[in-house]
C-alpha positions in Angstrom: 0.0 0.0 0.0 1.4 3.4 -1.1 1.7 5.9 1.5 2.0 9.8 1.5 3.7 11.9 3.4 2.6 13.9 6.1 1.4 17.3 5.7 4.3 18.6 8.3 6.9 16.2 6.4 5.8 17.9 2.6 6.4 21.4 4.2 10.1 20.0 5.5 10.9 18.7 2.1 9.6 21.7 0.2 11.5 24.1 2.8 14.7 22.4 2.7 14.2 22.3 -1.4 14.1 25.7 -1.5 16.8 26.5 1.2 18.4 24.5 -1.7 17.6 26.6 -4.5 18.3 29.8 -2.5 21.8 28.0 -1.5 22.6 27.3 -5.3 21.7 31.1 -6.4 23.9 32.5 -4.0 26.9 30.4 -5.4 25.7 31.1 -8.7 25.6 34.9 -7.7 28.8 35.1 -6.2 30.5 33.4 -9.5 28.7 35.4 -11.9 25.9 38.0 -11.3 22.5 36.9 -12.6 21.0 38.7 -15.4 24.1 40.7 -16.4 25.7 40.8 -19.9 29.7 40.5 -19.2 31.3 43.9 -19.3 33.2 43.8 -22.8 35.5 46.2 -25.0 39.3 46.2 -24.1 41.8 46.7 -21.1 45.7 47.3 -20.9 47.3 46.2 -18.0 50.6 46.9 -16.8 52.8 44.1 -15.0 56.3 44.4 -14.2 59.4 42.3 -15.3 59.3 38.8 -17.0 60.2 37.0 -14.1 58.4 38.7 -11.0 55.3 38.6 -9.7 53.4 41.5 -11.0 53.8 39.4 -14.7 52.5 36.0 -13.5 50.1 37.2 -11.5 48.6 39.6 -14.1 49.1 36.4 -16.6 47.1 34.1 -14.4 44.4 36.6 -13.8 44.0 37.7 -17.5 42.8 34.0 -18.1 40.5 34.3 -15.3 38.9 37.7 -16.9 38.5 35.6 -19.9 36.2 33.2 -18.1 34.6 35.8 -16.4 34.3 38.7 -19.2 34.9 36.8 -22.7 34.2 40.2 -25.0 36.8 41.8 -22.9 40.2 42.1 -24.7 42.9 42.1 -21.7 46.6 43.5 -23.0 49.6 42.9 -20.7 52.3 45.1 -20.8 55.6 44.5 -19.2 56.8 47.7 -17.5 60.3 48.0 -14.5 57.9 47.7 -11.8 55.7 49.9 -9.6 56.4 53.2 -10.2 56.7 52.9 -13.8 53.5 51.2 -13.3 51.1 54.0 -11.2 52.8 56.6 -14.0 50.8 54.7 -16.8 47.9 54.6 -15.0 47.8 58.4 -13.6 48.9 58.8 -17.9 46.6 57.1 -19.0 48.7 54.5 -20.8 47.0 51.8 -18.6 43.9 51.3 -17.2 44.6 49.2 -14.6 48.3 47.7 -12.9 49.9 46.3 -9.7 51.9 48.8 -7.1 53.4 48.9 -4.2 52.0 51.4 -1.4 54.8 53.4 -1.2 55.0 54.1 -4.7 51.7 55.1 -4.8 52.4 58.1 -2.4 55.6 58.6 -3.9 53.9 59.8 -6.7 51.7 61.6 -4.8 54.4 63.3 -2.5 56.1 64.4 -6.3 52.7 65.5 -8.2 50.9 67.3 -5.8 46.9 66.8 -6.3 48.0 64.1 -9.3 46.7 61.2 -6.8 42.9 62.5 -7.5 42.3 60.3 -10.7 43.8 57.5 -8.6 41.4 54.5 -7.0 42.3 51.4 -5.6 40.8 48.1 -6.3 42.0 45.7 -3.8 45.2 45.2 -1.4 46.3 41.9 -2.9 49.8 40.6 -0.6 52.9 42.0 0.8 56.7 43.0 -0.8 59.2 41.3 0.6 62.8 42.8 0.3 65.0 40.8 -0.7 69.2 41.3 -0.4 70.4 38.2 -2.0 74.4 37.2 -2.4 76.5 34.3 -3.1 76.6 31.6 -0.3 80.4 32.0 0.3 80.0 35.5 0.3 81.8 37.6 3.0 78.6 40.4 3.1 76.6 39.9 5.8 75.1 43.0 6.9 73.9 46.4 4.6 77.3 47.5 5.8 78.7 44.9 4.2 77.8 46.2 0.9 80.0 49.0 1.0 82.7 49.3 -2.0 80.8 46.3 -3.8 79.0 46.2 -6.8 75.0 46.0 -6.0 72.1 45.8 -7.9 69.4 48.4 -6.8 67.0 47.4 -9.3 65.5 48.7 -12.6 65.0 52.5 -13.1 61.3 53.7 -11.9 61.4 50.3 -10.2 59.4 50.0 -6.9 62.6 48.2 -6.0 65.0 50.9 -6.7 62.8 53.1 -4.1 62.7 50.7 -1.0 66.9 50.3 -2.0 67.8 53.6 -1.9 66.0 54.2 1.4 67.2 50.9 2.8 70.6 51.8 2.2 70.4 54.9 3.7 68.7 53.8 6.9 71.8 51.3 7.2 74.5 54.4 6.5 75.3 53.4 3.4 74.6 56.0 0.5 73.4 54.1 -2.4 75.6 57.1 -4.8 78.7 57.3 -3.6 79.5 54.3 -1.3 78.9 51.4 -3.8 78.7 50.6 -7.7 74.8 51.0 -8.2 74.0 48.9 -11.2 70.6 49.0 -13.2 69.4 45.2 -12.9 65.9 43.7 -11.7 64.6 40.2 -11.1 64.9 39.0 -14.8 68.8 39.9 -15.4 70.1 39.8 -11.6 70.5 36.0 -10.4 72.6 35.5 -14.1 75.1 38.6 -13.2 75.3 37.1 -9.5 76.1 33.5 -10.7 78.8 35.1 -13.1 80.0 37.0 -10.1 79.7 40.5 -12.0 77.9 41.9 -8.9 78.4 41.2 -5.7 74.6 41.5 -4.2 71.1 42.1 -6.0 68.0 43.7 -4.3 65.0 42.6 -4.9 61.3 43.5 -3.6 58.4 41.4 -4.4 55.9 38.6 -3.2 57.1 35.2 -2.4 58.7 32.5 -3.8 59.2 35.0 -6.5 60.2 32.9 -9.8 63.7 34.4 -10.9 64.4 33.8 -7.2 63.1 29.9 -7.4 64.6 29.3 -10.8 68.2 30.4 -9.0 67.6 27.8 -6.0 67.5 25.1 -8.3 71.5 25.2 -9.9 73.0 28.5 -7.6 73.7 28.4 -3.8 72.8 31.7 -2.6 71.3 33.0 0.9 69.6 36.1 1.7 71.1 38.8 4.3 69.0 39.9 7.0 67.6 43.3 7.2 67.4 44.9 10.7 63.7 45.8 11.9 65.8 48.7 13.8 65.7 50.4 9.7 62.1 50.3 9.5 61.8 54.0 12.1 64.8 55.4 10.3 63.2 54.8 7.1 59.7 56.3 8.2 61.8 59.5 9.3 62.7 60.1 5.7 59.7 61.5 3.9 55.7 61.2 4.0 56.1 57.8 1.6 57.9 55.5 3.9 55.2 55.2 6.6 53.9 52.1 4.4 57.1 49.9 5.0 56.8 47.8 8.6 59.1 44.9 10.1 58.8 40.7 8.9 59.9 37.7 8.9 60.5 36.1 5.3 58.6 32.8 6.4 60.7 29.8 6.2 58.9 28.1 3.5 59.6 30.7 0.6 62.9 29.3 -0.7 63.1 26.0 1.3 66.4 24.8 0.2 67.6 27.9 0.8 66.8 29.2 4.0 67.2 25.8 5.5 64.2 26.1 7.8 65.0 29.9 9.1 63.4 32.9 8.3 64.8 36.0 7.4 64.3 39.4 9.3 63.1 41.8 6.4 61.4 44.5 5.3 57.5 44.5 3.7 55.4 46.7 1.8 51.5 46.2 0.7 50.8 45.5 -2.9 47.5 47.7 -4.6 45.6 46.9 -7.6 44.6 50.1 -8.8 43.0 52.0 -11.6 41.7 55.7 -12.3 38.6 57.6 -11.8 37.0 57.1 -15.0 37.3 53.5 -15.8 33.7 51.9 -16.0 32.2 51.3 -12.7 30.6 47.9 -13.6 33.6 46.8 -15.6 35.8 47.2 -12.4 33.3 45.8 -10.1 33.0 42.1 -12.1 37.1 42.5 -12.6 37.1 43.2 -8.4 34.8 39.9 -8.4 37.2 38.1 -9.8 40.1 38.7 -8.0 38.3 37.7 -5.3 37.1 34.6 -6.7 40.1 33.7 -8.4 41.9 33.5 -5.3 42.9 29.7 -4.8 43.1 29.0 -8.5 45.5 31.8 -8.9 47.0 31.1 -5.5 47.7 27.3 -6.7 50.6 28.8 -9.1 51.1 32.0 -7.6 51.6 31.2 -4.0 51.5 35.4 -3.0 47.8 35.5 -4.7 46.5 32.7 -1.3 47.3 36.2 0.9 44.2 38.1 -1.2 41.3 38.6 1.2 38.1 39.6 1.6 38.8 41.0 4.8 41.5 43.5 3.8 41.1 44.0 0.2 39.3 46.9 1.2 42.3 48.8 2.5 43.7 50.7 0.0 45.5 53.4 1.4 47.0 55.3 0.5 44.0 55.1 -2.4 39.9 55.8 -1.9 38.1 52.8 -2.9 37.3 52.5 -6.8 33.4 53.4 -7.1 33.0 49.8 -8.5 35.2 48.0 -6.4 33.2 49.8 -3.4 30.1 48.4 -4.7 31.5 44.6 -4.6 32.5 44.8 -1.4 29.0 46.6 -0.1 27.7 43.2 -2.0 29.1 40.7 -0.1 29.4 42.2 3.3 27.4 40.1 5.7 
């Protein structure tokens, strides 16, 4: 004999169907808004040098875009890092780019009122410096470096600005105490294995890939950098109060730091963009960094430190107007 179900048990089945439903539109609404057209036309974004992690990020995320936003035509263009990078932007040569905080109000600090077109997007992960030199090397402190030939990093470079004022903080002036060469991420490690420099700096998220490709045939090790620097640094202009003391975690470069980490220096990475860049287009791109996270974060390893939680915090920036309205989306 066929039964039926009880009146209270048909409510139960039909509520929990629909808490279903309701559960499965707010996945489907946090992949892809419902009842939108993809935002198309075309975008140039500018990265950084072929072997950091402005470029593979950017790379990574430009497939994502295409998933997300298939009419939109995404152009990457290499650049010496982030003060080369918020230049384009402010220029108009980019719409949109990766930059370090202090760069930001570097530019700020140097074009008075220039900052106004400016908007963040997101604060993706932290710059690590970097001070790498041979193994059997005899420099062990900034002092160290003086009357050697160092690698400050590529001209409007955000390393060449955390360098210089690094290198002051320790005492050493970056002009006339060593042999400044122009060389970033992508030509360094080879002029270091060739011993044609005796140190490179470098600032960027971790493992960075020039770095990891070294570690594979080069022994090299990274000299600490005293968290004492960090208030000297902050004393030199209205741009250093974005640099704060770390620890290069242990797991960056395992066979290279042996299971230590490495007093440094960090700096917050922005995605930014201007003013008048479409609202809606930069809200779905803002969903998809979001979203994009883990996948990214899978190859990338700096792209697992994106956040909901802190993406928010853009300073020295004010909030895109589309970037604000994702984040008023999903707050609980």
């Amino acid at each position: 004999m066929s039964k039926t179900f009880p009146r209270i048990g048909r409510r139960r089945t039909l509520q929990g169907a629909a808490a279903g439903v309701v559960a499965l539109g707010l996945l489907l609404w946090w992949l892809l808004p419902l009842g939108e057209d993809p935002p198309s036309g075309s975008i140039t974004f500018s990265t950084g040098t072929p072997s950091g992690v402005y470029q593979e990020y950017a790379t990574m995320l430009r497939d994502e875009l295409a998933r997300d936003m298939p009419d939109l035509e995404v152009t990457l263009t290499t650049s010496n890092g982030s003060q080369e990078n918020v230049q384009r932007v402010a220029d108009g040569d980019a719409d949109f780019t990766i930059a370090a905080a202090d760069a930001v109000q570097t530019y700020e600090s140097r074009h008075q009122g220039a900052s106004a077109r400016l908007r963040g997007v997101a604060r993706l992960y932290d710059d690590y410096v970097q001070l790498v030199v041979d193994r059997d090397s005899d420099i062990h402190s900034l002092a160290d470096l003086k009357g050697r030939t160092v690698a400050t990093g590529l001209p409007r470079s955000g390393v060449r600005l955390i360098a210089e004022r690094v290198l002051k903080a320790a005492g050493v002036d970056p002009v006339k105490d060593i042999t400044a060469v122009s060389e970033g991420i992508d030509t360094g490690p080879e002029k270091l294995r060739q011993g044609k420099i005796d140190a490179f700096f470098w600032s960027g998220g971790v493992p960075t890939g020039g770095l990891r490709d070294l570690a594979k045939t080069f022994d090299f090790r990274f000299v600490p950098i005293d968290a004492s620097l960090v208030a000297k640094m902050h004393d030199q202009d209205s741009s250093t109060g974005y640099y704060r003391a770390t620890n290069m975690p242990e797991s960056a470069y395992p066979t290279i730091q042996d299971g230590n980490t490495v007093p440094t220096i960090a700096v917050a990475n922005l995605l930014m963009t201007r003013t008048d860049v479409d609202p809606r287009l930069t809200e779905w791109l803002t969903r998809t960094v979001l979203k994009s996270r883990d996948d990214i974060g899978s190859q990338v390893h700096s792209a697992q430190l994106v956040d909901l939680r802190t993406a928010i915090y853009t300073d020295p920036l004010r909030l895109h107007d589309g970037a604000r309205r994702y984040y008023r989306s999903v707050k609980p």
